[in-house]
C-alpha positions as CSV (number, residue, x, y, z in Angstrom):
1,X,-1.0,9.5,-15.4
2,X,-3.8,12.3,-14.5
3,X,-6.2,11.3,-17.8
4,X,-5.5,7.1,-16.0
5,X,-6.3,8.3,-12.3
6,X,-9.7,9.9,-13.6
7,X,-10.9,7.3,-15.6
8,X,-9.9,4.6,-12.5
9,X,-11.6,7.0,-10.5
10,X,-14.9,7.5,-12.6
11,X,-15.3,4.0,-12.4
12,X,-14.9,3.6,-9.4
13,X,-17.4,6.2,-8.8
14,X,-14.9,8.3,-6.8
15,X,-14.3,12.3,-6.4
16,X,-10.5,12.8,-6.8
17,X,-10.6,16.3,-5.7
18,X,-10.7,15.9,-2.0
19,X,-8.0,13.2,-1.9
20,X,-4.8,13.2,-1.2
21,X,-1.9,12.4,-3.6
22,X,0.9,10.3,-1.9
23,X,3.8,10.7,-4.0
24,X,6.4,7.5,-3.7
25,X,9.2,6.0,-6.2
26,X,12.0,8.2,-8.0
27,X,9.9,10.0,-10.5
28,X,6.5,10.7,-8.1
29,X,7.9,13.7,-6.4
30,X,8.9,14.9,-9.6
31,X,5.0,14.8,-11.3
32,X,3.2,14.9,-8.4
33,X,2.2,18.6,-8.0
34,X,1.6,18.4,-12.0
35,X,-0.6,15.4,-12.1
36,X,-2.1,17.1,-8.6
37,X,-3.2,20.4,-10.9
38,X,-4.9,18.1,-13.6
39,X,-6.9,16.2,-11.2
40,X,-8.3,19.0,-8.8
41,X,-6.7,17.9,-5.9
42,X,-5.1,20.6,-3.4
43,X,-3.1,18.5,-1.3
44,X,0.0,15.7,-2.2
45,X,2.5,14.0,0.8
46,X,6.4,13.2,-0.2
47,X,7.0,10.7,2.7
48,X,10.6,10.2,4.1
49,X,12.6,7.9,2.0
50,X,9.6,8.2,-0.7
51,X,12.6,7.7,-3.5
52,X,13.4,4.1,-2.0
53,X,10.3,3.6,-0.1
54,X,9.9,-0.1,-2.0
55,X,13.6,-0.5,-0.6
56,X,13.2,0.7,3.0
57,X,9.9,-1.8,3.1
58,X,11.7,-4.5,2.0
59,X,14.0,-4.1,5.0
60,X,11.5,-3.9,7.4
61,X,9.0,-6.2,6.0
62,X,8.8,-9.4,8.6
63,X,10.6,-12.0,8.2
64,X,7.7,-14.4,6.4
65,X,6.7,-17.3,4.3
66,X,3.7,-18.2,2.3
67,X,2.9,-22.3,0.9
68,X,0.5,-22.9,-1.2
69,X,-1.0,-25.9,-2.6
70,X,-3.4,-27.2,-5.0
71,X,-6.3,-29.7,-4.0
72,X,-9.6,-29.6,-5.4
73,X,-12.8,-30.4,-2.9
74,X,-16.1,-29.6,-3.0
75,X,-17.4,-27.8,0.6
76,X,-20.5,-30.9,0.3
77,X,-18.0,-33.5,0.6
78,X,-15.5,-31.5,2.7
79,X,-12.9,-33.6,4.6
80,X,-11.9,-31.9,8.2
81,X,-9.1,-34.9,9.0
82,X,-7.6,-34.2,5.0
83,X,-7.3,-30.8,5.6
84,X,-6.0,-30.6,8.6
85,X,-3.5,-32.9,7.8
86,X,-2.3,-30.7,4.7
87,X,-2.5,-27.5,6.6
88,X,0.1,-29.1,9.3
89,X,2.5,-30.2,6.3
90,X,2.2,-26.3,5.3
91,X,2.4,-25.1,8.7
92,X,5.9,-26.9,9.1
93,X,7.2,-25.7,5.7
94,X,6.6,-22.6,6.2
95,X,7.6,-22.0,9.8
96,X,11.4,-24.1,9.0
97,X,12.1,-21.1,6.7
98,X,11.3,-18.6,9.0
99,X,12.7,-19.8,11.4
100,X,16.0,-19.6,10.0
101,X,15.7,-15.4,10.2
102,X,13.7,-15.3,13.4
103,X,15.3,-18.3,15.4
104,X,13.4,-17.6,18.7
105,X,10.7,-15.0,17.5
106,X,6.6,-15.6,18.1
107,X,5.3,-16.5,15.3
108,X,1.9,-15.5,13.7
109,X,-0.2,-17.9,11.4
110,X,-2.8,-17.2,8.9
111,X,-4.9,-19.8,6.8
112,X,-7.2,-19.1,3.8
113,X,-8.3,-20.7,0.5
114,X,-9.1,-19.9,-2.7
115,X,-13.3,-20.6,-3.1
116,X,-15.3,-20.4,-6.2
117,X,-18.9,-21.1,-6.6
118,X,-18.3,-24.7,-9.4
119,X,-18.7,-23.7,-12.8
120,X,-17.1,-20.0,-12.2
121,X,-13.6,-19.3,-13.8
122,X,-12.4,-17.0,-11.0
123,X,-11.6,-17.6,-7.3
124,X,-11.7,-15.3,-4.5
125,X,-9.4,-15.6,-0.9
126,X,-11.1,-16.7,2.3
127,X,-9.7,-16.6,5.7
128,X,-10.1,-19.2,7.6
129,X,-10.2,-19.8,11.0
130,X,-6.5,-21.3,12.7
131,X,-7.0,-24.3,14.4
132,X,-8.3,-28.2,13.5
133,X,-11.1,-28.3,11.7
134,X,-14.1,-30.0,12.1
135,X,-16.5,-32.0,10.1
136,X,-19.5,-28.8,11.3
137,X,-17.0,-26.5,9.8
138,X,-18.7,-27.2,6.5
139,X,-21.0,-24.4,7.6
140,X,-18.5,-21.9,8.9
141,X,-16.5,-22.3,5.7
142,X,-19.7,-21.3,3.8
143,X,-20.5,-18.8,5.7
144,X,-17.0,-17.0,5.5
145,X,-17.1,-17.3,1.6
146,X,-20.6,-16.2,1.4
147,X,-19.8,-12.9,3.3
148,X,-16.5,-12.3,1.1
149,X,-18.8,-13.1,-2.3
150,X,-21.5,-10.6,-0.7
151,X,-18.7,-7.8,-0.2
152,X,-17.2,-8.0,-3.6
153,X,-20.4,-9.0,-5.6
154,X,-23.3,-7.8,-3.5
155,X,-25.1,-11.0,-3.2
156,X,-24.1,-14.6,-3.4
157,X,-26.2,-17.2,-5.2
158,X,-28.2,-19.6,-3.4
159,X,-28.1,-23.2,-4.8
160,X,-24.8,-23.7,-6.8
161,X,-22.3,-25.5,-5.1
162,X,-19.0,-24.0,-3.8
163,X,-15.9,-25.6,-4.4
164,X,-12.3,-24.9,-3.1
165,X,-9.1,-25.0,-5.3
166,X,-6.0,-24.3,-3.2
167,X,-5.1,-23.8,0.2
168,X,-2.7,-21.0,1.9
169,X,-0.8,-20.9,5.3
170,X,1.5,-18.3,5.5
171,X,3.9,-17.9,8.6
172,X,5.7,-14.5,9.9
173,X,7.5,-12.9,12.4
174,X,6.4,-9.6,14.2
175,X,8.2,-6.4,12.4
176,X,11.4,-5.2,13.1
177,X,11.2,-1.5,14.1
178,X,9.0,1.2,14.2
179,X,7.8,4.4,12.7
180,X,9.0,7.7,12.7
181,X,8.6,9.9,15.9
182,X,6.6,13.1,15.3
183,X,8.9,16.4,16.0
184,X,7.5,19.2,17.0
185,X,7.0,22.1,14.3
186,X,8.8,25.6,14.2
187,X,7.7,28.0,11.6
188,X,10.6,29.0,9.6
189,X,11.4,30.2,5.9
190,X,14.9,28.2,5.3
191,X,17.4,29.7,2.3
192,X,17.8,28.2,-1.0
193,X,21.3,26.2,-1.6
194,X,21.5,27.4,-4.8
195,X,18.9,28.7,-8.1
196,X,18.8,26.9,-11.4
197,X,16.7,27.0,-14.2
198,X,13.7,24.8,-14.3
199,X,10.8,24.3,-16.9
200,X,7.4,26.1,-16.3
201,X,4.9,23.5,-18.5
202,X,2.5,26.3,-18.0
203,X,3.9,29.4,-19.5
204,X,6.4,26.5,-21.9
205,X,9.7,28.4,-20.9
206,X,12.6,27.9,-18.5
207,X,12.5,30.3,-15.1
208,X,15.3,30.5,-12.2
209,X,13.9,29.0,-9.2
210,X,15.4,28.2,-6.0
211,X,16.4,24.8,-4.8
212,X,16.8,23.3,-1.5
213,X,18.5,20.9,0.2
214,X,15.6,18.0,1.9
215,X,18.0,17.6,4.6
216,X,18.4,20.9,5.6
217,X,14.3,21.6,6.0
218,X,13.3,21.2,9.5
219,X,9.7,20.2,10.7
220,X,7.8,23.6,10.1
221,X,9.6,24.8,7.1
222,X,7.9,26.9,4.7
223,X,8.7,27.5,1.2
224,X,6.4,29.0,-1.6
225,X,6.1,27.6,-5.3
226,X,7.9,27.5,-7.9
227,X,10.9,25.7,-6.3
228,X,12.8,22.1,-6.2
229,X,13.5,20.2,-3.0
230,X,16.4,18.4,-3.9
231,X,17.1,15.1,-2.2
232,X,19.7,12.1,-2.7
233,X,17.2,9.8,-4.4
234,X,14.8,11.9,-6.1
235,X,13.5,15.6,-6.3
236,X,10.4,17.1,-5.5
237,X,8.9,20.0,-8.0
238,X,6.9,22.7,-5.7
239,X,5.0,24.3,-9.0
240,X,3.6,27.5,-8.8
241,X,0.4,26.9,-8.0
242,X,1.7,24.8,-4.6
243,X,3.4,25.7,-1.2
244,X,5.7,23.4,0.5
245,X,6.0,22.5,4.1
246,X,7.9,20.3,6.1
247,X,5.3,18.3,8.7
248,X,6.2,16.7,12.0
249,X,6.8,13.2,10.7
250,X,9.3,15.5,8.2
251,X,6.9,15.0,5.3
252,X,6.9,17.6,2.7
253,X,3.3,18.4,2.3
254,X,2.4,20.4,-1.0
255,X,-1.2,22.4,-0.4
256,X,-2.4,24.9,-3.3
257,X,-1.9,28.1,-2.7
258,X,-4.8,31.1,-3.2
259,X,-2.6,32.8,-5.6
């Protein structure tokens, strides 16, 4: 995972070691302070619920649906009435399935397409503008794809004509819900629930460690490396070279310690 993160990162031109590594899914919490060591990086964030966290999304995602459909036209001979007339089919699909798990909510709308300069074999998402279209749209529609091809590819190329292959509307509701309150902090050193013993992949030999109990850490909560915070869906290591603490937004946030 470390030796994938530095090549992505290399390419990408990036510097890993002042980031910071979210940890999310089952197993993250598990690697992350490992994976952390091997990149340089002296920070990592466990968020609430990180062993579910695709889970807790899902349930509060908004309530949305997304039509797509396929219909070649080149921007030179672009047809406002056509497309406005397939947008309003799409519009209607989309918003009768929504509708049935957000009877009376307000809806939101976004339109894009998928552009390509012709000749290319790969297509790039526009947004478009929500509302009937108009035969001088032919210029904003350029435009708008000329500033995403800039952005991804640094220039576009004057001359070759643009074509558009398929045609998005996607329809939601506003999210149920909101985020997590931020408590305020008191410094405390809580007590281990119990001691097991853990594998140290630095010295290659099981130690006794203490582990605690997530649920039991309050915002402020200090505990020093090596040590497990246990949870119901996955476990966070605290290696030796790490320190634990328990933020406002009850984040267990790993820093490196000077040691």
């Amino acid at each position: 995972m470390a030796n994938a993160a530095r090549v992505h990162a290399i390419e990408s031109g990036k510097d890993l070691r002042s980031r910071t590594l979210i940890a999310f899914g089952g197993a993250a919490p598990l690697h992350a302070a490992r994976v952390a060591e091997k990149l340089g990086i002296s920070r990592v964030l466990v968020p609430v619920n990180a062993g579910v966290g695709s889970a807790v999304g899902l349930l509060r995602a908004p309530v949305a649906y997304e039509t797509v459909r396929g219909r070649l036209m080149r921007l030179g001979s672009f047809e406002a009435a056509s497309v406005n007339r397939l947008f309003a089919e799409m519009r209607a699909e989309a918003e009768a399935i929504v509708r049935r798990g957000a009877p009376a909510a307000k809806l939101v709308e976004q339109r894009s397409a998928f552009m390509r300069y012709r000749g290319q074999g790969h297509e790039i998402a526009v947004e478009l503008p929500v509302r009937d279209l108009t035969a001088a749209d032919r210029s904003t529609i350029r435009e708008l794809f000329e500033a995403v091809y800039r952005r991804l590819y640094s220039r576009p190329i004057p001359g070759v004509e643009i074509e558009i292959l398929s045609w998005v509307v996607a329809v939601s509701a506003p999210s149920e819900g909101q985020l997590g309150a931020p408590t305020r902090e008191r410094a405390s050193k809580p007590k281990p629930a119990s001691r097991r013993p853990i594998f140290d992949p630095h010295t290659g030999e099981f130690g006794e460690v203490d582990i605690y109990r997530r649920p039991d850490l309050a915002p402020g909560a200090r505990i020093s490396g090596p040590a497990v915070i246990a949870e119901d869906e996955t476990s966070t290591v605290v290696s030796p070279l790490f320190d634990a603490r328990i933020d406002r937004f009850g984040y267990i946030e790993l820093t490196r310690n000077e040691a």
